[in-house]
PABA-840933 format. One record per residue (C-alpha): chain; residue number from 1; x, y, z; residue in three letters. Coordinates in steps of 0.05 Angstrom, whole numbers, plus 32768, in hexadecimal, padded with zeros to 4 digits. Example, Ala and Ser with C-alpha at 12.3 -4.5 7.8 and 13.67 -1.06 7.14 Angstrom:
2
@c=A, k=1, X=80F6, Y=7FA6, Z=809C, r=ALA
@c=A, k=2, X=8111, Y=7FEB, Z=808F, r=SER
***
This chain:
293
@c=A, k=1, X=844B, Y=8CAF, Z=8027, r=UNK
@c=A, k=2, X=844D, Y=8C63, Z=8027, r=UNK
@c=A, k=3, X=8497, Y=8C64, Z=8020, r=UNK
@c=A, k=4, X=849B, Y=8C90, Z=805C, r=UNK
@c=A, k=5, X=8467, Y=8C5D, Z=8087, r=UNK
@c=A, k=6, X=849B, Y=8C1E, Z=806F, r=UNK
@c=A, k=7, X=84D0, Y=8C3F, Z=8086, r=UNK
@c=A, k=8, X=84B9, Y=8C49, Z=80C7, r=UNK
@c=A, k=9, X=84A4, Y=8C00, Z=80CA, r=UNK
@c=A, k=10, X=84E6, Y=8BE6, Z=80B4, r=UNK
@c=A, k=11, X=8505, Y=8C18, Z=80F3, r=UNK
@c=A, k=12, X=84D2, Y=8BFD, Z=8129, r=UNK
@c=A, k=13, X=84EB, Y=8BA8, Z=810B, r=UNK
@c=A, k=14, X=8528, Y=8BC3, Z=811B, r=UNK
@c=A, k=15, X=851F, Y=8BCE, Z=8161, r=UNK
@c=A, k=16, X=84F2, Y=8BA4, Z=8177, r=UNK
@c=A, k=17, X=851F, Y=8B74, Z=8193, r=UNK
@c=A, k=18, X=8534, Y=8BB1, Z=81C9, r=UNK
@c=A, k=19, X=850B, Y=8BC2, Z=8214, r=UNK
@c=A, k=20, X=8514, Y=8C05, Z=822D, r=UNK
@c=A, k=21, X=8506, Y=8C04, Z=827A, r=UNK
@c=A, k=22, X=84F8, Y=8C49, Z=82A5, r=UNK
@c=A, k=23, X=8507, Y=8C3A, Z=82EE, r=UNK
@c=A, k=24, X=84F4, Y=8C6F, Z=831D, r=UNK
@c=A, k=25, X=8536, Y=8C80, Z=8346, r=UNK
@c=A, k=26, X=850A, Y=8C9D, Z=8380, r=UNK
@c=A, k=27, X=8521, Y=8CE4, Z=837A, r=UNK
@c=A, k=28, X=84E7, Y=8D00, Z=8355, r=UNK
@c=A, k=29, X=8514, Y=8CF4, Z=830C, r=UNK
@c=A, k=30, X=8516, Y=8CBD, Z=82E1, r=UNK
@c=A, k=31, X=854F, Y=8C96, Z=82B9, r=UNK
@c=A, k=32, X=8555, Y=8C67, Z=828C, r=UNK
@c=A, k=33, X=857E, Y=8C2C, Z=8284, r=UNK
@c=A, k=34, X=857C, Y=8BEF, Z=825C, r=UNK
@c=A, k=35, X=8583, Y=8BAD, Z=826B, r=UNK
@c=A, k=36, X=858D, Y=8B71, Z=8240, r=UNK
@c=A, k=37, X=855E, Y=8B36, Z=8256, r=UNK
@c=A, k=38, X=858D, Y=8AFC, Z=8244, r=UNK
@c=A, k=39, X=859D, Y=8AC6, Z=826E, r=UNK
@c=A, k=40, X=8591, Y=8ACE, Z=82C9, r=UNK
@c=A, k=41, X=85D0, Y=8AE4, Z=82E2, r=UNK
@c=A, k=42, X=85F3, Y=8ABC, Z=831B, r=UNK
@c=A, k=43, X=8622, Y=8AD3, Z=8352, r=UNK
@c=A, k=44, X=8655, Y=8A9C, Z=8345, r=UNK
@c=A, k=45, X=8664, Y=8AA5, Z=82FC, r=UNK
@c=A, k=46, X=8644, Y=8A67, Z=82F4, r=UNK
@c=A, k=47, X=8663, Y=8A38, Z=8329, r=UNK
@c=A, k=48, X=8640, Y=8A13, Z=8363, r=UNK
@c=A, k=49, X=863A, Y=8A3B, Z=83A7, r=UNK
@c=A, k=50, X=863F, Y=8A08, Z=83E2, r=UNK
@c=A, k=51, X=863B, Y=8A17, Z=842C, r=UNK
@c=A, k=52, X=8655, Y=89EA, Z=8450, r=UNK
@c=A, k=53, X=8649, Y=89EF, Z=84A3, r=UNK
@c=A, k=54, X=8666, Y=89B3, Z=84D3, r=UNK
@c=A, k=55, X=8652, Y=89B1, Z=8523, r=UNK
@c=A, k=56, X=8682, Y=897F, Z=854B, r=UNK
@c=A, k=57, X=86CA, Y=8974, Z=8538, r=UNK
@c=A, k=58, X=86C1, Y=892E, Z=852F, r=UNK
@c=A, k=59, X=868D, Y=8935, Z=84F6, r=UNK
@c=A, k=60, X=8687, Y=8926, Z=84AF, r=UNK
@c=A, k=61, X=8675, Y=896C, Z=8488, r=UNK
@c=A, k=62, X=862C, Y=8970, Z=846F, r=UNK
@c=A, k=63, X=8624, Y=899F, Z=8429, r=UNK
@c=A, k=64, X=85F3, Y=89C1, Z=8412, r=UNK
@c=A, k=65, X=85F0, Y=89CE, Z=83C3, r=UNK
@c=A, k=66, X=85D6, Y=8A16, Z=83AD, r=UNK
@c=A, k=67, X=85A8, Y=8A1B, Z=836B, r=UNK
@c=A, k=68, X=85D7, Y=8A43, Z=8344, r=UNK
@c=A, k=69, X=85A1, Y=8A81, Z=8342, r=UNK
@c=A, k=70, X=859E, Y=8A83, Z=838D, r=UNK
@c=A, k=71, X=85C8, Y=8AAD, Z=83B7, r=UNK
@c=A, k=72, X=85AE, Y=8A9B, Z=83F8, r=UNK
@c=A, k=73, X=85D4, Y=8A72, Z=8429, r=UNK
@c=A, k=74, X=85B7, Y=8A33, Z=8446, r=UNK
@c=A, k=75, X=85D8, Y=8A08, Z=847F, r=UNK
@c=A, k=76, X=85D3, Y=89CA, Z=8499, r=UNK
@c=A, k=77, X=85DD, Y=89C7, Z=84F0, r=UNK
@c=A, k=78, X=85D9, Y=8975, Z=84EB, r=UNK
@c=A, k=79, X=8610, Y=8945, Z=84F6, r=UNK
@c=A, k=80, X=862E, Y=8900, Z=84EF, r=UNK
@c=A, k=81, X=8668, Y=88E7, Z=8514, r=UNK
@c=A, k=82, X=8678, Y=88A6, Z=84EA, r=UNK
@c=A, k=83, X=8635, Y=888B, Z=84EF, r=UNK
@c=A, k=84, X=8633, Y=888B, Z=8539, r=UNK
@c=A, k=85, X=860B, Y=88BE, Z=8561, r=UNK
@c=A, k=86, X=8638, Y=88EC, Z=8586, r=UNK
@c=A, k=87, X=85FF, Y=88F9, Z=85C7, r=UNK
@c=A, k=88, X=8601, Y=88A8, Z=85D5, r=UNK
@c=A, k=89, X=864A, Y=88A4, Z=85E0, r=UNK
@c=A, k=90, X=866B, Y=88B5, Z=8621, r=UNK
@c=A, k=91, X=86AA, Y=88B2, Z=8606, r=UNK
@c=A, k=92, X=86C3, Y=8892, Z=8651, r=UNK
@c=A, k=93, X=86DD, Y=8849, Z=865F, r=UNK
@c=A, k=94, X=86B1, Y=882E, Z=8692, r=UNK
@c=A, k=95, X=86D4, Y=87E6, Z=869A, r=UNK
@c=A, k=96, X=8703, Y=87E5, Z=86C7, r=UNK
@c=A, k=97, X=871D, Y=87A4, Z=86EC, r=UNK
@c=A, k=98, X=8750, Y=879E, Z=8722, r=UNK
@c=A, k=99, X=8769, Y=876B, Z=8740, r=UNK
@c=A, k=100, X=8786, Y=877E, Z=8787, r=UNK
@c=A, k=101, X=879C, Y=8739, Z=87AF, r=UNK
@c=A, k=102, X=87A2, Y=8745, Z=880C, r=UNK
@c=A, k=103, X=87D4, Y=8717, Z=883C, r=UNK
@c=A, k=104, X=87BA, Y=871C, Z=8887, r=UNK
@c=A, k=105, X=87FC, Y=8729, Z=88B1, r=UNK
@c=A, k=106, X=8835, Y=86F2, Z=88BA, r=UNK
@c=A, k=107, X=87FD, Y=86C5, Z=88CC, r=UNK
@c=A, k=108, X=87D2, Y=86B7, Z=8893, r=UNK
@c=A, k=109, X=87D9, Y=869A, Z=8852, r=UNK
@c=A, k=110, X=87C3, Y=86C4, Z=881B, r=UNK
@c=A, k=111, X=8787, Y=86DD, Z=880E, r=UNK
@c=A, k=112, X=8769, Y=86F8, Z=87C9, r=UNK
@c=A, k=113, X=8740, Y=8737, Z=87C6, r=UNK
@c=A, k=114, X=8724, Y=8746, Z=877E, r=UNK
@c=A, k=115, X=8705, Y=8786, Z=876E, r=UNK
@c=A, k=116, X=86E5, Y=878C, Z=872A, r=UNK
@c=A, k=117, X=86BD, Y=87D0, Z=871B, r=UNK
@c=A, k=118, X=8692, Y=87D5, Z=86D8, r=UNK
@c=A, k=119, X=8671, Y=8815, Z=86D3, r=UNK
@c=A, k=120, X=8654, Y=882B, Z=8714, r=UNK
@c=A, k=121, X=864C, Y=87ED, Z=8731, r=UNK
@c=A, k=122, X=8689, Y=87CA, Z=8759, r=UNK
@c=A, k=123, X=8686, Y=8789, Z=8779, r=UNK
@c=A, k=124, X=86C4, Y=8762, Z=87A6, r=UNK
@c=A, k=125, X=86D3, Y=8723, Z=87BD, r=UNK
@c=A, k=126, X=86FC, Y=8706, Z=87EE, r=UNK
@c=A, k=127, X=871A, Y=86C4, Z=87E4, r=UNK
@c=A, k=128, X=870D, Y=86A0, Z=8828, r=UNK
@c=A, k=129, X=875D, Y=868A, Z=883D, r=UNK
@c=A, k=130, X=8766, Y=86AE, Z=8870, r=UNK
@c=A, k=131, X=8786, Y=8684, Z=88B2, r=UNK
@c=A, k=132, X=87A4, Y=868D, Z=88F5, r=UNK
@c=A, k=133, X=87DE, Y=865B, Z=88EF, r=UNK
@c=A, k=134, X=87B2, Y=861D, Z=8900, r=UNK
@c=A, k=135, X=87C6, Y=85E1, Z=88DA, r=UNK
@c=A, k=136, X=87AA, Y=85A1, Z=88CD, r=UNK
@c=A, k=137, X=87CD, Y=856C, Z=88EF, r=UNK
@c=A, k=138, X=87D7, Y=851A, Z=88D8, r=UNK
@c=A, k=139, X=8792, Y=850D, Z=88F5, r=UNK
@c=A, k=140, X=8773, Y=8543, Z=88D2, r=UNK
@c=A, k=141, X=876B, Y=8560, Z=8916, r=UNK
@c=A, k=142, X=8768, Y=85AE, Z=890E, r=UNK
@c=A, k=143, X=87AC, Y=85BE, Z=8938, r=UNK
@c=A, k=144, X=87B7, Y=8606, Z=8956, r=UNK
@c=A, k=145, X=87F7, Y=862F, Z=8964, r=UNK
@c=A, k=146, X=8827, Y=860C, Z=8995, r=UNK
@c=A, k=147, X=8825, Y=862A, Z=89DB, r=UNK
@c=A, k=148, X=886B, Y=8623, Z=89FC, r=UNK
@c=A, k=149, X=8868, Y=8623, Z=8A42, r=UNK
@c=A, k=150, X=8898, Y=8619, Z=8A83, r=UNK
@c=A, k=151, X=88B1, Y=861B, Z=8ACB, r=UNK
@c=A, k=152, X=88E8, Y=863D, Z=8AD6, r=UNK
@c=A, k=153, X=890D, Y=8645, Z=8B22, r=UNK
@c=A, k=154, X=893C, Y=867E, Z=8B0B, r=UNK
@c=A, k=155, X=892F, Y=86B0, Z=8ACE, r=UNK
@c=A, k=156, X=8907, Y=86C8, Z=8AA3, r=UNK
@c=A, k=157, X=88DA, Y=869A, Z=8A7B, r=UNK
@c=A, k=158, X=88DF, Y=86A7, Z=8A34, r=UNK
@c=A, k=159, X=88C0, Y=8691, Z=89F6, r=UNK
@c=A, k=160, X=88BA, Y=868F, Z=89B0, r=UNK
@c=A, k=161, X=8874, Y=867D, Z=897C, r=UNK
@c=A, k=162, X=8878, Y=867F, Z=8936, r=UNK
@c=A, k=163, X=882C, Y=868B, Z=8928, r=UNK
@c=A, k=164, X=882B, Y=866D, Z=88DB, r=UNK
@c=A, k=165, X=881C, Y=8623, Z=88D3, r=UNK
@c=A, k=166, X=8852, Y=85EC, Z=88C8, r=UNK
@c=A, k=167, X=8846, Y=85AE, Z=88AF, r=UNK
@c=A, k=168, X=888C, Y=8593, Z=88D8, r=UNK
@c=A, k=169, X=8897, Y=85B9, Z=8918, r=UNK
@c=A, k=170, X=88D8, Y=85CC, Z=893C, r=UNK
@c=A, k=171, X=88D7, Y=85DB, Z=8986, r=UNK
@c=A, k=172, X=890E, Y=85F1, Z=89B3, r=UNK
@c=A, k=173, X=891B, Y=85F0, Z=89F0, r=UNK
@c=A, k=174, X=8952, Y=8610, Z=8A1B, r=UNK
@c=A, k=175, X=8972, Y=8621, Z=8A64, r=UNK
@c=A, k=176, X=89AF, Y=8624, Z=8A7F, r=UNK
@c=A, k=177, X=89A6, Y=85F8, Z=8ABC, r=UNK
@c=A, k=178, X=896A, Y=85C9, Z=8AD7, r=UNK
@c=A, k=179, X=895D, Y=85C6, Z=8B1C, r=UNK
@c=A, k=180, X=896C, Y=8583, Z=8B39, r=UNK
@c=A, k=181, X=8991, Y=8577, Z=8AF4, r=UNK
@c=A, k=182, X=8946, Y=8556, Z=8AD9, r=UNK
@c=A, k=183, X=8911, Y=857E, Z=8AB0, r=UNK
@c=A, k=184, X=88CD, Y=8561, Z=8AA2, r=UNK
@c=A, k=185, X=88B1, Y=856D, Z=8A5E, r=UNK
@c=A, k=186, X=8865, Y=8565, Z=8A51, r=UNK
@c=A, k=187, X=8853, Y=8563, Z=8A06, r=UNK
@c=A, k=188, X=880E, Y=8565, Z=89F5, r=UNK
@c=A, k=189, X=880A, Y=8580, Z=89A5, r=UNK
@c=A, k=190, X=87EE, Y=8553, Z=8985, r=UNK
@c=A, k=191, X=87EB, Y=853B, Z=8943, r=UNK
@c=A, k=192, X=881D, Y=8562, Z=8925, r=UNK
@c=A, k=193, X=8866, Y=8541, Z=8918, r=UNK
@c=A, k=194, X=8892, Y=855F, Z=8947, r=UNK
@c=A, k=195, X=88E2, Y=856A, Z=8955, r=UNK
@c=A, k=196, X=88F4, Y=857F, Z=899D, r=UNK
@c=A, k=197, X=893A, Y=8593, Z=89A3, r=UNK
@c=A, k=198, X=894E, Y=8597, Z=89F0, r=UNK
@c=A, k=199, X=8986, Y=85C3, Z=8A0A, r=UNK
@c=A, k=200, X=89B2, Y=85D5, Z=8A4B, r=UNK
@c=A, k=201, X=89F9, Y=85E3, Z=8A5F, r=UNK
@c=A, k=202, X=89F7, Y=85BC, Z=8A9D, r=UNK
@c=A, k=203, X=89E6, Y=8578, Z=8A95, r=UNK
@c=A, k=204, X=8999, Y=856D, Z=8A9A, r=UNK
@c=A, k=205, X=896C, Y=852B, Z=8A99, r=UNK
@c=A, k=206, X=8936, Y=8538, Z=8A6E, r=UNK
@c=A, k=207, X=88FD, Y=850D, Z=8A7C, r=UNK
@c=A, k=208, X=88BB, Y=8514, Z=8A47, r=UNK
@c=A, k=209, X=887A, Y=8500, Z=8A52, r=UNK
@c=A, k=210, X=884B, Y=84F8, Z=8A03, r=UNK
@c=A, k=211, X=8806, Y=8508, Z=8A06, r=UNK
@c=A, k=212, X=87DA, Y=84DD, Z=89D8, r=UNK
@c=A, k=213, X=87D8, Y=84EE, Z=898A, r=UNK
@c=A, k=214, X=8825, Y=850C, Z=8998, r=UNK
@c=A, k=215, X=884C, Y=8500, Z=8958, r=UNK
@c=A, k=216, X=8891, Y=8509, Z=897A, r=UNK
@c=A, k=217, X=88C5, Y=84F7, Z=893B, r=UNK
@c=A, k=218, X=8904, Y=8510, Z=8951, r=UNK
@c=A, k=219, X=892B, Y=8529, Z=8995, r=UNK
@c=A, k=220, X=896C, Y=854F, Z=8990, r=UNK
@c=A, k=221, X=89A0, Y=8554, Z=89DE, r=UNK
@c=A, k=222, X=89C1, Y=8598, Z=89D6, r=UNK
@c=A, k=223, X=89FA, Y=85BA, Z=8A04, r=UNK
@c=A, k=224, X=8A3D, Y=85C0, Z=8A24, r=UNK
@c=A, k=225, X=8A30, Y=8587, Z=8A50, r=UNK
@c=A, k=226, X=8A0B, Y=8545, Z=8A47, r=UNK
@c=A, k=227, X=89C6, Y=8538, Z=8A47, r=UNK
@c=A, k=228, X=899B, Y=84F4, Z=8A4A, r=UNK
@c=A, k=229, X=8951, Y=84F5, Z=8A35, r=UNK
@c=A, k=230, X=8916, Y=84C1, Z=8A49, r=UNK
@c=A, k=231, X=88CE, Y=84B7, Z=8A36, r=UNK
@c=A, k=232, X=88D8, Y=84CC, Z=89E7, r=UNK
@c=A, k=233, X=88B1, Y=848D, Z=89CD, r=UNK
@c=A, k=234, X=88C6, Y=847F, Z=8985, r=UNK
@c=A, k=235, X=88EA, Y=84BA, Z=8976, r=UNK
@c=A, k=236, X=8930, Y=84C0, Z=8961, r=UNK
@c=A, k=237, X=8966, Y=84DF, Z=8996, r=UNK
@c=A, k=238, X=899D, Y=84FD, Z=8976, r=UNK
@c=A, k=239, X=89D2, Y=851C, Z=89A5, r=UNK
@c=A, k=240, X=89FB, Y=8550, Z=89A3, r=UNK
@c=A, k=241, X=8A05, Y=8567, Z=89E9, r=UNK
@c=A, k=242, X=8A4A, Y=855F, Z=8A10, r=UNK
@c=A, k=243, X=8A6E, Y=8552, Z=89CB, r=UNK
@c=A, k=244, X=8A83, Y=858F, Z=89B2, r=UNK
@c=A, k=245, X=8A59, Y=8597, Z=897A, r=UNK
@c=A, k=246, X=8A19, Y=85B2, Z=8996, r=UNK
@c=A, k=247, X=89EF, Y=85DD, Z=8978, r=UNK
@c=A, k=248, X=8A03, Y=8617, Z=89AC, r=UNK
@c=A, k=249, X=8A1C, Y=860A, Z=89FC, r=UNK
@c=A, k=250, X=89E0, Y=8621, Z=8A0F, r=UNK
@c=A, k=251, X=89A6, Y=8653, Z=89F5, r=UNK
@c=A, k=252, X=8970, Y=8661, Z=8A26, r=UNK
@c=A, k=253, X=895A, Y=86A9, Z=8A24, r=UNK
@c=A, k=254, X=8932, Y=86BA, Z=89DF, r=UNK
@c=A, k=255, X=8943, Y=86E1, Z=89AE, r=UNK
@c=A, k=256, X=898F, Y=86F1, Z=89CD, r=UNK
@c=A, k=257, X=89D3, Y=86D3, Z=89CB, r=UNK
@c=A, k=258, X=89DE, Y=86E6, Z=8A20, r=UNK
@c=A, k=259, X=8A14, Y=86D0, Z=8A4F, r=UNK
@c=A, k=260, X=8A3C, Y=86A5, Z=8A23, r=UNK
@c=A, k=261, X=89FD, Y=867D, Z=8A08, r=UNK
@c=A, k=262, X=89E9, Y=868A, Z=89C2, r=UNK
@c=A, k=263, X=8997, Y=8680, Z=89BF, r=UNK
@c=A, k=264, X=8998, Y=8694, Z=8973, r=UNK
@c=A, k=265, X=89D3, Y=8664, Z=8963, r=UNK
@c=A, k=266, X=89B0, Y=8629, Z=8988, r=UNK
@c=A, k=267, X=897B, Y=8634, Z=8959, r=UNK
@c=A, k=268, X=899F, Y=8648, Z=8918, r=UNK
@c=A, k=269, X=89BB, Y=8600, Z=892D, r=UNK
@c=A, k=270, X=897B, Y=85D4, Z=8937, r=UNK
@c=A, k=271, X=895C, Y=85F4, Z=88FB, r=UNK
@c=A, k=272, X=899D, Y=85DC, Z=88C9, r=UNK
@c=A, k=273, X=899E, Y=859A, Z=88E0, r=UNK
@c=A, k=274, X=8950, Y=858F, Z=88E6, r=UNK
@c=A, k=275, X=8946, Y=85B7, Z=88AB, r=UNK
@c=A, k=276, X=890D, Y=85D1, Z=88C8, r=UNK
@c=A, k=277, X=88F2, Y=8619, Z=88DB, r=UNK
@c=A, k=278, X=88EA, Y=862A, Z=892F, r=UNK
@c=A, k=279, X=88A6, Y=8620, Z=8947, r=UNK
@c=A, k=280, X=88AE, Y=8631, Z=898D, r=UNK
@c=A, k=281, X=88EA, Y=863B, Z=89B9, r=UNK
@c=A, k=282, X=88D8, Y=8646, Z=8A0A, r=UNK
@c=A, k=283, X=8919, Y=8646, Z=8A41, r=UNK
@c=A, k=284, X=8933, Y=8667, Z=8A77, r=UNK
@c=A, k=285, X=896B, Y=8666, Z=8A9F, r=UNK
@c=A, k=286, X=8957, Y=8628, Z=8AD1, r=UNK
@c=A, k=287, X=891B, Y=8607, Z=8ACE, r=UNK
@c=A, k=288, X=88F1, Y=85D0, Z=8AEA, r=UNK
@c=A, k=289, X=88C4, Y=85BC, Z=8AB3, r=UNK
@c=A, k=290, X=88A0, Y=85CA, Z=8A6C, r=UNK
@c=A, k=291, X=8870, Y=85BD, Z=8A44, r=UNK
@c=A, k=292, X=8855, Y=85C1, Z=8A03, r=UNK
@c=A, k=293, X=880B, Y=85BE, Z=89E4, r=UNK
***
């Protein structure tokens, strides 16, 4: 009898180191399995599970490590766009700076417009250089565009104003016959050095009469026949008329070369040997008297 209760001691030391677990399979039955309770199994035969989730395409990943014995999924919805926060960047140049520079017609020196626009807010200015051909004579007299004036007993009066300023000014003018054979020439501009070229093809005797503050430098006889000139103060005559190398025979009708006189070669010619740019031209084809202011 003792033998027989060791024995079944020695069998039960045996298996003690064995469970046996009944799980109820719902249907009413039972079975039996056993299980070995070593180590927690993982999912990932022992490796690291990571998640990773990223939000903008300009972002630095964010991970998430797993506890190897969870098998849940966690993620991360935050992100970093190389340390700068993506919602305070507009992503949009807002400087932008041009410069746009404005000339006023033939009769203005330039004038500077600059527009420069930072963000929403534009502001302009206009450089003040804007003129109307006045000029500032010797005196420092403020001296307006010439006006060109005449008499004339047969034809058309025509003229001629070149609106921008000169510093030098070139004035012509032309007929093709005076009546009497005298024309009377009243010059009233006024501090502003001056060059009065006369011209005919019949022979004329030009008489002048200088207003004060005149700067009268320089008086050129042109034409087919020859001309004599009075009244021109201190100003140099130079004549070319009757000699055969005038400017033209005659130019009196603006801007066209008409009847065998040559208006634009007359002053092609006054403006190479001057070299100075017209002014004014006024003529006609007879005339009694002109006058400039």
């Amino acid at each position: 009898m003792i033998r027989a209760v060791l024995l079944f001691s020695l069998l039960l030391a045996a298996c003690g180191d064995d469970s046996i677990a009944t799980t109820d399979d719902g249907s009413g039955g039972s079975s039996s399995s056993t299980t070995t309770t070593g180590p927690t199994p993982t999912t990932s035969d022992g490796a690291t599970a990571t998640t990773t989730t990223s939000t903008g395409s300009d972002s630095d990943a964010s991970s998430t490590t797993v506890d190897p014995v969870t098998t849940g999924t966690t993620t991360t919805t935050g992100s970093t766009t190389q340390g700068v926060d993506t919602s305070s960047s507009s992503g949009e140049d807002t400087s932008t700076s041009g410069t746009t520079t404005t000339t006023t017609g033939t009769t203005a020196e330039e004038t500077t417009t600059t527009t420069t626009t930072t963000g929403d807010t534009t502001t302009t200015t206009t450089g003040d250089t804007t003129t109307t051909g006045d000029t500032t004579g010797d005196t420092g007299e403020v001296v307006g565009p010439p006006v060109p004036a005449g008499v004339c007993t047969a034809g058309q009066l025509t003229s001629f104003v070149e609106p921008m300023a000169q510093a030098e000014e070139l004035h012509v003018i032309g007929v093709y016959q005076a009546a009497g054979n005298a024309i009377t020439v009243d010059v009233t501009r006024a501090d502003v050095p001056l060059t009065l070229v006369l011209s005919s093809y019949e022979p004329v005797a030009f008489t002048l009469n200088l207003g004060p503050g005149v700067l009268l430098e320089h008086v050129i006889l042109n034409g087919y026949n020859a001309h004599t000139v009075q009244g021109q103060g201190a100003a140099t005559v130079t004549d070319v008329s009757g000699q055969f190398n005038f400017f033209a025979a005659c130019g009196y009708f603006w801007p066209e070369n008409d009847g065998g006189c040559d208006t634009p070669g007359l002053v092609a010619g006054a403006e190479a040997a001057t070299g100075l740019s017209l002014t004014s031209f006024a003529g006609c084809y007879e005339g009694t008297s002109f006058s400039l202011d």
